[in-house]
N, C-alpha and C positions, 0 to 999 in steps of 0.2 A: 597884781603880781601873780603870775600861775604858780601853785604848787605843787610839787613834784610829789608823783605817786613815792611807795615802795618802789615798786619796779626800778621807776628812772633816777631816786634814790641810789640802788643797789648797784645801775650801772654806772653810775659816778663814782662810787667808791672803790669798786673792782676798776676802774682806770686809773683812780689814785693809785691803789695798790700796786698795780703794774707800772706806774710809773716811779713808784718807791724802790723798787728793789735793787736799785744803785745805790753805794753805798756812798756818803756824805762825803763829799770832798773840800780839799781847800782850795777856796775858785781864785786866790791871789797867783795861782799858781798857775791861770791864765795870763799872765803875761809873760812867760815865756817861750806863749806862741808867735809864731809868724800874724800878723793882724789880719793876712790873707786866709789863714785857719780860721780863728774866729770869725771871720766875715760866712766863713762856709761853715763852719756850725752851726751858726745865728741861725741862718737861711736855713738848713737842713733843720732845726726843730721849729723854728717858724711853720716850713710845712708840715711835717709831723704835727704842729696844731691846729694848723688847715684840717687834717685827716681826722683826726679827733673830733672837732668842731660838727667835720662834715659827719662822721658815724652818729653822734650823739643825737644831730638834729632827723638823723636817718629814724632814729630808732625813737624818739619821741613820737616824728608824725605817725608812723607805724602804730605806737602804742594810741594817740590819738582816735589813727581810724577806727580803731579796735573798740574803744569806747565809743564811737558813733554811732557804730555798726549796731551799737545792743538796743 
């Protein structure tokens, strides 16, 4: 299992953060959408996890090559 620097630590946790600062709802209160809504929300932070995914593995190898390099 690789262990993660500080570094890739700290940018995990600043995307938590940023992904916290909505404030806590009540999700029963999804069904008073159209199920075509939720289908298109789902989809929209699906990729929005796509984009995440894709930065984080960005900035690993990045941090990687950086250690290789030395």
């Amino acid at each position: 299992m690789h262990k993660l620097t500080k570094r890739q630590s700290n940018l995990i946790a600043g995307a938590g953060t940023v992904l916290n600062i909505a404030p806590k709802s009540n999700f029963g209160r999804l069904r008073q959408f159209d199920r075509t809504d939720v289908a298109a929300l789902r989809g929209d932070w699906e990729k929005v996890g796509g984009d995440l995914r894709a930065a984080i593995d960005t900035a690993i190898a990045a941090i990687q090559r950086e250690g290789d390099s030395k």
